[in-house]
C-alpha positions in Angstrom: 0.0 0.0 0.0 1.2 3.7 -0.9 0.0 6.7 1.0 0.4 10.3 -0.5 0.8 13.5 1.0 1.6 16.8 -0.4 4.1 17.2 2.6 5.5 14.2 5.3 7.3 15.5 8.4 9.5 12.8 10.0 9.6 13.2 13.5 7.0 14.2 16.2 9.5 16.3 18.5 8.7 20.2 18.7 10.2 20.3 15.9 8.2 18.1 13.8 5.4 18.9 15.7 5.4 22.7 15.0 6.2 22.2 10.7 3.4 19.8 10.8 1.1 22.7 11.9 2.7 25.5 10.1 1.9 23.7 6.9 -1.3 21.7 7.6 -2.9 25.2 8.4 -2.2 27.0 5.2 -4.0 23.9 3.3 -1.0 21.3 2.9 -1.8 17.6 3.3 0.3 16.4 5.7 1.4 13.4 7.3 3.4 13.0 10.6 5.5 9.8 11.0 6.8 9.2 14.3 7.7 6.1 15.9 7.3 6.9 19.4 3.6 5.9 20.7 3.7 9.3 23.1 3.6 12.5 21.7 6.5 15.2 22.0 9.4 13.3 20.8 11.5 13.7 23.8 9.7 16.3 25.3 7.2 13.0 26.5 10.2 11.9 29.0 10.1 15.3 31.0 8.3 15.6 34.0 9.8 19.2 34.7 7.8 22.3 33.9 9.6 24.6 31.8 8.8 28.3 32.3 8.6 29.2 29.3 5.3 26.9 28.9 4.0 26.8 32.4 3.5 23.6 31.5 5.7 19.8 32.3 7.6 18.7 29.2 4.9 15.6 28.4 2.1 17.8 28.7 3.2 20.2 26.7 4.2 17.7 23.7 0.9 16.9 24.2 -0.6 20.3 24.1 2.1 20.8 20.8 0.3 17.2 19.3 -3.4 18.8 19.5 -2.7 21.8 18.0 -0.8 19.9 14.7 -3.8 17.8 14.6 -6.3 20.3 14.8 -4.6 22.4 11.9 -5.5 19.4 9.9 -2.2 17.2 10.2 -2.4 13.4 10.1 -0.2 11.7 12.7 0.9 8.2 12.5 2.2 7.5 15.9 4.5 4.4 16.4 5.4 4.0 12.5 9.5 3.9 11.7 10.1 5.5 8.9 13.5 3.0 7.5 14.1 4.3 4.0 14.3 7.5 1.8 14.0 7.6 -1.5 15.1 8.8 -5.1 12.0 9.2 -6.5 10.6 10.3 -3.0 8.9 7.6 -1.7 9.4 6.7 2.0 9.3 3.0 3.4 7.4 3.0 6.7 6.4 0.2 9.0 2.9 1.1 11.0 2.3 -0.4 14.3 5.9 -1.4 15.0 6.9 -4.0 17.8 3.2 -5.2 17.2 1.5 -8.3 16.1 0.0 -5.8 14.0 2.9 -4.1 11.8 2.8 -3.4 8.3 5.1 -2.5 6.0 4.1 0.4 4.0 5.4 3.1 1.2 4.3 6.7 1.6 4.8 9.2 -1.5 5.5 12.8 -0.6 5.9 15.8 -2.9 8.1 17.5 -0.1 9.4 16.1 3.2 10.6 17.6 6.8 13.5 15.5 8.5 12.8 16.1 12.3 14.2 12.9 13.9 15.8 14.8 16.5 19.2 13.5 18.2 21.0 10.7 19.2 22.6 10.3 22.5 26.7 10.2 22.3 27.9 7.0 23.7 31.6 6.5 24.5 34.2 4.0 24.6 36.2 3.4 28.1 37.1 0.1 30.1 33.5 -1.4 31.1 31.3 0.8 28.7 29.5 -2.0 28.0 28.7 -3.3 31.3 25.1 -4.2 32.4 24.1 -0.7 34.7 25.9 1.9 31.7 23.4 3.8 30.2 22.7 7.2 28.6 19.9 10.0 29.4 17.3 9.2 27.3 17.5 5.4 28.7 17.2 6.6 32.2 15.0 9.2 31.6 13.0 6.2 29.9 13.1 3.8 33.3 12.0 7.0 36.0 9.6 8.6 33.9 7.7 5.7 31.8 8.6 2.4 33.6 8.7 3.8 37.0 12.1 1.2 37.2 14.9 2.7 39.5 18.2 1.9 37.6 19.6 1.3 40.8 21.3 2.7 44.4 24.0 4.8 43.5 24.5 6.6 40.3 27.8 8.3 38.9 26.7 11.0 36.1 29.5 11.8 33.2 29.2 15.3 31.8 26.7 17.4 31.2 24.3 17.6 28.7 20.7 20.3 28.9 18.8 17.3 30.8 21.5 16.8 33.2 20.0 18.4 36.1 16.4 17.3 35.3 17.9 13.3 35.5 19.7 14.3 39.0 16.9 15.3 40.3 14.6 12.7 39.4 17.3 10.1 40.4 17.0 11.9 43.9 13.4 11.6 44.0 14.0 8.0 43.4 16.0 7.7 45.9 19.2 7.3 44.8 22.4 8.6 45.9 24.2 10.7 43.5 27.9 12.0 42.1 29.3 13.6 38.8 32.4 13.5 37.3 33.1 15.7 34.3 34.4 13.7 31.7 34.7 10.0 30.4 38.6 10.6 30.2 40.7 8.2 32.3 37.8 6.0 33.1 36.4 2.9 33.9 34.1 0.3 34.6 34.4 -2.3 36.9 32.1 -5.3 37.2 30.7 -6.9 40.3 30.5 -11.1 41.2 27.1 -10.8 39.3 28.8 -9.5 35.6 27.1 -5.8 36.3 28.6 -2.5 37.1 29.7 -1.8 40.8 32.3 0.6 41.0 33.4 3.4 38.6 37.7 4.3 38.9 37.8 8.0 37.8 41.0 8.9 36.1 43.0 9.9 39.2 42.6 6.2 40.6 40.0 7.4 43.5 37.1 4.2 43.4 32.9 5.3 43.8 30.8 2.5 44.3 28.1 3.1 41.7 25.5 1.0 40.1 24.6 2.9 37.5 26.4 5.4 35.7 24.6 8.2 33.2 26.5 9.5 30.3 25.3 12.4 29.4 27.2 13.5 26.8 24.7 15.7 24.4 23.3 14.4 21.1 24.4 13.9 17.5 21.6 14.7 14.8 19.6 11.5 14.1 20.3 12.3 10.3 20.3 8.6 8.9 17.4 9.5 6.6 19.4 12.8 5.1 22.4 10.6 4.7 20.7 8.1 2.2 19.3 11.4 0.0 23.0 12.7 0.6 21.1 15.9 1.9 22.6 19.1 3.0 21.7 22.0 4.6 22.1 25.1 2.2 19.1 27.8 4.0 18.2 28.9 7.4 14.4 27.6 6.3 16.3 23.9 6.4 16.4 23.2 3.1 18.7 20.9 2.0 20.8 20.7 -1.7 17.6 18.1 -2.0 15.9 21.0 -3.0 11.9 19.4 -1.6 13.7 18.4 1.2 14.4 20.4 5.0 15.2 19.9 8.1 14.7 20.7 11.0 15.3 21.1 15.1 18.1 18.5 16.3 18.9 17.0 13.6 19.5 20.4 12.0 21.6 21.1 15.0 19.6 23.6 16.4 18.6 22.2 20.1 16.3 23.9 22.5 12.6 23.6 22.6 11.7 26.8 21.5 14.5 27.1 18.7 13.3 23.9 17.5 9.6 24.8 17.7 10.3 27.9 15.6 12.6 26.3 13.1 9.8 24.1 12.2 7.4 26.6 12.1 9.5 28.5 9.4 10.2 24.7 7.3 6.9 23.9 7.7 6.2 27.4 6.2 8.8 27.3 3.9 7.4 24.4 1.7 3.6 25.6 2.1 5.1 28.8 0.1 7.1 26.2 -2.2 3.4 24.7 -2.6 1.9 27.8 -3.5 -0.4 27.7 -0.6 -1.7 31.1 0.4 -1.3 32.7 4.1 -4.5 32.7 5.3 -6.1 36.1 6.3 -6.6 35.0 10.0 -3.0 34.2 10.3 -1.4 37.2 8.5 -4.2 39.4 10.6 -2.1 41.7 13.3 -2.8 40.3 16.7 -5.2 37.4 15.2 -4.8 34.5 17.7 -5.5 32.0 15.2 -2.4 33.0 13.5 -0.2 32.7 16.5 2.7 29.7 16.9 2.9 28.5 20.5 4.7 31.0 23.5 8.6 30.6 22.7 11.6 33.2 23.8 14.4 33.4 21.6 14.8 37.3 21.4 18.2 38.6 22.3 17.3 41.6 24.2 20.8 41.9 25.6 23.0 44.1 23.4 26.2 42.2 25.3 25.0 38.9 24.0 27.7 37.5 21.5 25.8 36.5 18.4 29.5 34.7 17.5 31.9 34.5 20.4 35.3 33.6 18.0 34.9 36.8 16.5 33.7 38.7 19.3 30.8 39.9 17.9 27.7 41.4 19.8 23.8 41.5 19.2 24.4 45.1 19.4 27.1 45.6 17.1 25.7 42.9 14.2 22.2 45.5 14.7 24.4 48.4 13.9 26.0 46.9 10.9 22.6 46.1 9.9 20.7 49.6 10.5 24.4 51.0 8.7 23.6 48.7 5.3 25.4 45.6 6.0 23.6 42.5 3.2 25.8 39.7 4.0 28.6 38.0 6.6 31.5 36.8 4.7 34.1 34.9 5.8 37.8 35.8 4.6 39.7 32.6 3.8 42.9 33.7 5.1 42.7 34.8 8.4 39.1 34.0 8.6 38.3 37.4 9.8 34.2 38.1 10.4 33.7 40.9 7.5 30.3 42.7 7.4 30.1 43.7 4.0 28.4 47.1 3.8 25.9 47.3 0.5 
């Protein structure tokens, strides 16, 4: 079987979430493959309210899923998407790790990559051991399973859920130490096969059962990779030219960065569509027209907007007010040039 769509969006994260209703409100038939069954992408594993939101992070996916589908956007929730395409065409599977899956093909005339990040793993004596995992599994086990990892944890690095998986450790119950990097260290396996001490670089031993790497994320880009996709626009759009995408694994990380570069993907193709804005949404102060609360606004004039060339907000504003078109980058010192005109 072969579904069509005018646009598929890959991903059910904020990003994915947010392109999906950008487009499906200006008219575009789209469908949303993600393969997780809870809506959010990984926004369904936080139980911590952001402030921007007023809202916990799996009640806000869910408030981000509602909106997508009420703008008209078809969601097919637990469906892998395992193939891309020359001709377009994406092989699914609905109903995965069911007695139930399928294997389908779904035909797009555009299509948003939103399959967010991977964790980063990493390779030391004992990385392998039973009780070595990263965030996202642990976040998985406290917040969906309700299954404490263990006693004592050792967390290694820090990543923008580190504090949220300490304190939900804590709330477990669970003692709790960090050590900054996975340099110098290792693993060492109890009677039973399983982790039970870490030995940190300068030879000092923690008893630990389970260690957290939290390390950041690597785009998820496996479906970009097989259309040898790459970014050339700040819309997302690729050298594909009806491809995009968008929010981690475009690199670009928070929840409200990722929400709005969806938004402007998801956007992008219903103009590459020839889908007109509706008046309600270009209306001044129309609430029908208005993307979910984010902050990204640099109010600061201190803020470096690139801190290698120690640039500020304020100055790139002047340059801008002054006439300055472009930022070019001089090959041989690469020196920052704002090129005036």
């Amino acid at each position: 079987m072969t579904m069509h769509a005018e646009l598929a969006v890959i991903g059910g994260g904020p990003a994915g979430l947010s392109a999906a209703r950008a487009a499906a409100r200006r008219g575009v038939a789209v469908v949303l493959v993600d393969a997780g069954d809870a809506a959010g992408g990984a926004l369904a594993l936080q139980a911590h309210e952001y402030a921007d939101f007023r809202q916990r992070g799996y009640d806000y996916g869910q408030f981000l899923r509602d909106l997508a589908v009420s703008a008209g956007a078809m969601l097919l929730p637990r469906t892998v998407a395992w193939g891309f395409f020359e001709d377009g065409s994406i092989g699914i599977v609905r109903g995965h790790d069911t007695p139930d899956a399928r294997a389908e093909m779904l035909h797009a005339e555009y299509v948003i990559i939103a399959t967010g990040a991977t964790d980063r793993t990493a390779t030391f004596p004992g990385a392998t051991l039973p009780g070595v995992y990263t965030t996202t599994a642990v976040l998985t086990m406290l917040h969906r399973w309700r299954v404490r990892p263990g006693d004592a944890a050792l967390i290694v690095g820090a990543d923008p859920y580190t504090s949220h998986v300490i304190q939900m450790l804590h709330d477990a119950g669970m003692r709790v130490e960090m050590t900054p990097s996975d340099v110098g260290l290792r693993a060492n396996a109890g009677a039973d096969g399983a982790l039970a001490s870490v030995t940190r670089a300068n030879g000092t031993v923690i008893a630990a059962d389970t260690l957290v790497l939290s390390l950041g994320g690597d785009p998820a880009a496996e479906l970009a990779r097989m259309r040898g996709c790459a970014i050339v626009d700040v819309t997302g759009r690729t050298n594909v030219s009806t491809v995009y995408i968008a929010g981690d694994a475009a690199r670009v990380s928070s929840v409200n960065a990722a929400m709005r570069h969806g938004t402007i993907a998801g956007d992008a193709v219903a103009d590459a569509l020839g889908k007109p804005m509706p008046h309600a949404l270009s209306k001044p102060g129309s609430e029908a027209g208005r993307t979910p609360p984010i902050s990204i606004e640099l109010r600061d004039g201190a803020i470096f907007v690139c801190r290698c060339e120690d640039v500020t907000y304020a100055e790139a504003g002047a340059a801008i007010e002054a006439g300055a078109t472009t930022l070019e980058i001089r090959a041989d010192d690469m020196t920052l040039l704002l090129r005036i005109g």
